[in-house]
VMD Tcl script that draws the C-alpha trace (Angstrom):
set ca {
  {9.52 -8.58 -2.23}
  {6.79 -8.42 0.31}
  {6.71 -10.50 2.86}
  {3.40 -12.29 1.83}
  {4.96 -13.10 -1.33}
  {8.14 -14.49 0.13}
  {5.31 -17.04 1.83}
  {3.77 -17.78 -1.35}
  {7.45 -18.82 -2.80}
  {7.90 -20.50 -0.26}
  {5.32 -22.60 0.20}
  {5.17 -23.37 -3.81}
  {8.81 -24.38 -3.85}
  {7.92 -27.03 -0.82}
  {4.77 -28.91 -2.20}
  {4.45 -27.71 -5.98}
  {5.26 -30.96 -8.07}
  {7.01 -30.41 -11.57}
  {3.44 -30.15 -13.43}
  {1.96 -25.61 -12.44}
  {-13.06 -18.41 -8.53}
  {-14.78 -12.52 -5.87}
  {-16.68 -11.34 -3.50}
  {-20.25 -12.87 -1.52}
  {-22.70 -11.20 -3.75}
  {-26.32 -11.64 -2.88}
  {-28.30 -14.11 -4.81}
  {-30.09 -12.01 -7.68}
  {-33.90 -12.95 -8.66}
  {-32.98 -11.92 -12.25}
  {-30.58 -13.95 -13.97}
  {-28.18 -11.59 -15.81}
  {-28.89 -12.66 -19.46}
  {-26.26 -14.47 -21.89}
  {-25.66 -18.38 -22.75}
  {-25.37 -20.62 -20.47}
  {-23.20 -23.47 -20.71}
  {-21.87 -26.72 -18.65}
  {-18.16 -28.08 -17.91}
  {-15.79 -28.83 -16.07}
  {-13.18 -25.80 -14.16}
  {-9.66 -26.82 -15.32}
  {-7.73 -23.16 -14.76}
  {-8.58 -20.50 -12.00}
  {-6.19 -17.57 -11.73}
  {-6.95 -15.62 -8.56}
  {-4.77 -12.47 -8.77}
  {-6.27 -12.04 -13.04}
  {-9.38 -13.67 -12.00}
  {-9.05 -15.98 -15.43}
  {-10.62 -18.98 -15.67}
  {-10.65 -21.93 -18.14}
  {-13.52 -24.57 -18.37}
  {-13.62 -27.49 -20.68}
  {-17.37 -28.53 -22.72}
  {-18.61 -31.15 -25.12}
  {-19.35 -29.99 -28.22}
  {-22.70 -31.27 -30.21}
  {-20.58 -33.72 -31.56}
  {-18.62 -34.94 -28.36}
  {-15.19 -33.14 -28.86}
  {-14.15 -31.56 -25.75}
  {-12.88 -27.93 -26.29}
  {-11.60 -25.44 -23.87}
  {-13.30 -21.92 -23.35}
  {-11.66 -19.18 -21.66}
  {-13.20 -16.30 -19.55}
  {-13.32 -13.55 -17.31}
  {-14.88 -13.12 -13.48}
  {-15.67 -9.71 -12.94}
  {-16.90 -7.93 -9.31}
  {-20.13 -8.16 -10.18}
  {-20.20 -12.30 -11.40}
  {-22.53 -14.51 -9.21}
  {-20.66 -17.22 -7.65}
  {-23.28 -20.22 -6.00}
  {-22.06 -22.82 -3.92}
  {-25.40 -24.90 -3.45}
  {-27.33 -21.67 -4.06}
  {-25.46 -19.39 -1.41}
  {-22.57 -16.99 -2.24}
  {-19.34 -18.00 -2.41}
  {-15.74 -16.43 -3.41}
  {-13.95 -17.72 -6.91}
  {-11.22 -19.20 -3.98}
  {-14.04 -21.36 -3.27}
  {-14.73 -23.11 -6.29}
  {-12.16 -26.08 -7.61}
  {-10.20 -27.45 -9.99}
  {-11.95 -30.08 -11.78}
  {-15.34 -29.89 -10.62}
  {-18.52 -29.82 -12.42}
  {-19.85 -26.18 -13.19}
  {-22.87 -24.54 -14.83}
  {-21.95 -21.03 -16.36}
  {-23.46 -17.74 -17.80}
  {-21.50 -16.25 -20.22}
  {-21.73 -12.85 -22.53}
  {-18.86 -13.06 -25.46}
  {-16.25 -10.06 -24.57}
  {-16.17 -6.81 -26.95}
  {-12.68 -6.40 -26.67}
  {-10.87 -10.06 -26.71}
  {-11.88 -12.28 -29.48}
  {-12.69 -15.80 -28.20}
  {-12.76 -14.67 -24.85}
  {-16.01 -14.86 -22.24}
  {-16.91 -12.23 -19.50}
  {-18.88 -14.77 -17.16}
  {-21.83 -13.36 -15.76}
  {-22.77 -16.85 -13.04}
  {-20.73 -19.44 -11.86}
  {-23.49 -22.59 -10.25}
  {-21.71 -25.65 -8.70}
  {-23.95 -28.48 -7.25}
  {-21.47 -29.82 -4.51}
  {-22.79 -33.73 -3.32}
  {-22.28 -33.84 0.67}
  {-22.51 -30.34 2.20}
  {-24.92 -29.84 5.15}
  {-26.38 -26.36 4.04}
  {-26.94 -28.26 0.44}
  {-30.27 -26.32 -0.84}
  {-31.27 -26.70 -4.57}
  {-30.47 -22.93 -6.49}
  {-33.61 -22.98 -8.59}
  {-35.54 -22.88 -5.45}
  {-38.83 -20.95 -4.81}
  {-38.89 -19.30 -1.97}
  {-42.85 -19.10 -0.46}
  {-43.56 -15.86 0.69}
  {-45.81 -15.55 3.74}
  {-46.97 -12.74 6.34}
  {-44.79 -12.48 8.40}
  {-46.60 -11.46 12.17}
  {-45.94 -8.38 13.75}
  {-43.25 -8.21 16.54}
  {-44.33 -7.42 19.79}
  {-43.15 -3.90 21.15}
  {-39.54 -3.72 22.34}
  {-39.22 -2.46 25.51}
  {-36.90 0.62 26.08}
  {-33.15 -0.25 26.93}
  {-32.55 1.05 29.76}
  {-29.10 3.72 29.73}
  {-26.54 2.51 31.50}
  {-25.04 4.16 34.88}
  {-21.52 5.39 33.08}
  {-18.61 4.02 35.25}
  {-15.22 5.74 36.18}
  {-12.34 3.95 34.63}
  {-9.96 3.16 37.48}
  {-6.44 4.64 37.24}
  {-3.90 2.01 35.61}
  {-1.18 1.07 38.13}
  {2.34 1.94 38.03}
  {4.44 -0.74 36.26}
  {7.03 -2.35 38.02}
  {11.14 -1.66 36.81}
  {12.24 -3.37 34.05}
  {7.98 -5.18 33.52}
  {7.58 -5.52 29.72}
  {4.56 -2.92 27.77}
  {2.21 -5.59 25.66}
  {2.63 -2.89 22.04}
  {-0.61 -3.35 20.23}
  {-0.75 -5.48 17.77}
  {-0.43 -3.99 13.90}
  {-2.90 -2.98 12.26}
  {-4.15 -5.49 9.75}
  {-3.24 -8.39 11.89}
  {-6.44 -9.99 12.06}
  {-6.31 -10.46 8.63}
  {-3.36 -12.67 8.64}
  {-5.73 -16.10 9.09}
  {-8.03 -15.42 5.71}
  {-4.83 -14.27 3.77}
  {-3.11 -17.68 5.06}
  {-6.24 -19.73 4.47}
  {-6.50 -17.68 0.63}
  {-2.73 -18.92 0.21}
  {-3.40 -22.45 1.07}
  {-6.70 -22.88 -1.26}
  {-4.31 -21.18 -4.00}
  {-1.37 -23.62 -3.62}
  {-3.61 -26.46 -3.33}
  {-5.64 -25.35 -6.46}
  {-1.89 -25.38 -8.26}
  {-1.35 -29.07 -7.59}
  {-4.80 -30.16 -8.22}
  {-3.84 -28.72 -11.97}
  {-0.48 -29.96 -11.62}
  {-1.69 -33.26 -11.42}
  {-4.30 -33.26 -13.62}
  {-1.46 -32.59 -15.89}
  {0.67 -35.06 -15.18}
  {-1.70 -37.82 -15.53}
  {-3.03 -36.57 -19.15}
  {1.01 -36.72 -20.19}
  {0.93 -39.74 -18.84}
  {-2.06 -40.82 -20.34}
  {-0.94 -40.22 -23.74}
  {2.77 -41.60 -23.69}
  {0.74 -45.44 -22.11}
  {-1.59 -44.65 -25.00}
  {1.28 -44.23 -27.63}
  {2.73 -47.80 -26.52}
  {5.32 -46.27 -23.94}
  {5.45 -49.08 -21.43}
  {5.07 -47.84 -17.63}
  {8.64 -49.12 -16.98}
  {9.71 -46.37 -19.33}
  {11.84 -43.55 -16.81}
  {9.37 -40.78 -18.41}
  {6.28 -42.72 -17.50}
  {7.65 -43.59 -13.77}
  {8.63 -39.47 -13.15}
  {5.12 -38.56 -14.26}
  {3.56 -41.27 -11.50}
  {5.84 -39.87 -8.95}
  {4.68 -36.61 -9.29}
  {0.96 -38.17 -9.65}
  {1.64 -40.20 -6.31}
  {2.89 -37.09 -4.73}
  {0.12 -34.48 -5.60}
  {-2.54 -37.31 -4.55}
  {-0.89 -37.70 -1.22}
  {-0.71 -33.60 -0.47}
  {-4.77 -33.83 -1.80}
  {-5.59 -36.84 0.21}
  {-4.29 -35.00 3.33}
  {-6.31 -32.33 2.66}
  {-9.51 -34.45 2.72}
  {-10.46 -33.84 -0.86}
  {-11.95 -36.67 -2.83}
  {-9.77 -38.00 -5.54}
  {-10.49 -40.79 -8.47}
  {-9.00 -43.91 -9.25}
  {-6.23 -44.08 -11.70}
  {-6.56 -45.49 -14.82}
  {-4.12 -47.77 -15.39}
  {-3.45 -48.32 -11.20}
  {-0.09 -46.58 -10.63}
  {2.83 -49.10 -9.96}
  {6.23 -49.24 -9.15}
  {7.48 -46.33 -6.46}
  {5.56 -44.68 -3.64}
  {4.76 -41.18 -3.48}
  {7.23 -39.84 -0.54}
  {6.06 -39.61 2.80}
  {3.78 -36.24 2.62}
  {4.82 -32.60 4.54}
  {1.91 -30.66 5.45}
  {3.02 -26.83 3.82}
  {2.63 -24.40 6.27}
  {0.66 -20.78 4.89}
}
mol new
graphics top color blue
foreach p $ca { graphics top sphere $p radius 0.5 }
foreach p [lrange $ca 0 end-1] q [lrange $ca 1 end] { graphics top cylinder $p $q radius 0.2 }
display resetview
């Protein structure tokens, strides 16, 4: 086992609760053809790059559609590029879809669009960009070569001083493959949760009173996913009923 995915045990085995989209592409002026449909994310598998989405059917039945990201799918955060890390669980998206040749019921989605309230850069992703003439530059004056410079000799190193090695190669990748971990983790809970509360949900629904020991495990976890989320500055909704009885545990911020 590497050691990244020692990490990623780790850090599921501290905050996961008992409950479990690539690349930047340019914004394309052609919208790669197929039906287009709107729902809400509920499953995003980085390393297969599966996703799940839930719609409303012409007669209000929610059903749950499966698909594919490819390489080559659009992903728009408030019309600019974004990675499939970037989009979340339970938000609101609008996707193009073709139906795959090879996997019956399954999607190959084409565009992912997500309209995210409160970002500064927010800019509408149906907008029409106004071409004008753009004025000629002025000339550039030459840059002017510089004098080359003699290196000066490095001096001798005292007994016993310490050589600085150079650093790996790779290493300054370690901050986006910590930062991909964390948005991965945190993605788990969200679903974890999400869980949670439908089971819970349907056992209140069924007459099972919230007193019941099944009901209060489910709003521990729920308490405890919330808290990880909350500290995290996402925006979560009420809970319907209110959650009673014990406290989610005092939150531990995972470390990537």
């Amino acid at each position: 086992m590497t050691k990244t995915n020692k990490l990623v045990h780790g850090l599921l085995a501290a905050v996961l609760i008992a409950l479990p989209l690539g690349g930047c592409p340019e914004k394309s002026d052609k919208a790669p053809k197929g039906k287009t449909l709107s729902g809400v994310a509920t499953k995003i598998d980085l390393q297969t790059r599966n996703v799940s989405m839930t719609i409303k059917g012409d007669d209000g039945a929610e059903r749950e559609l499966n698909g594919t990201v490819g390489d080559d799918t659009e992903i728009l955060i408030n019309g600019r590029g974004s990675k499939l890390a970037d989009v979340r669980v339970g938000e609101k998206v609008e996707v193009t879809v073709q139906k795959s040749a090879t996997e019956d019921g399954k999607y190959n989605v084409k565009k992912v669009e997500i309209t995210r309230a409160g970002d500064s850069d927010w800019k509408p992703t149906n907008a029409t960009t106004q071409s004008s003439a753009a004025p000629t530059p002025p000339p550039v004056a030459p840059t002017p070569t510089p004098t080359p410079t003699t290196t000066p000799p490095t001096p001798p190193r005292a007994q016993g001083e310490v050589v600085p090695a150079n650093p790996p190669e790779g290493e300054g990748d370690v901050d986006e493959r910590k930062q991909d971990l964390a948005d991965f983790i945190y993605a788990q809970i969200r679903v974890r949760m999400e869980e949670a509360l439908t089971r819970r949900a349907d056992l209140l629904k069924n007459g099972t009173p919230q007193s019941d020991p099944a009901v209060a495990d489910l709003e521990r976890q729920i308490l405890r996913a919330r808290s990880l989320l909350s500290e995290r500055g996402e925006i979560l909704e009420d809970v319907t009923p209110p959650i009673s009885g014990t406290p989610a545990p005092a939150p531990s911020t995972p470390t990537p």
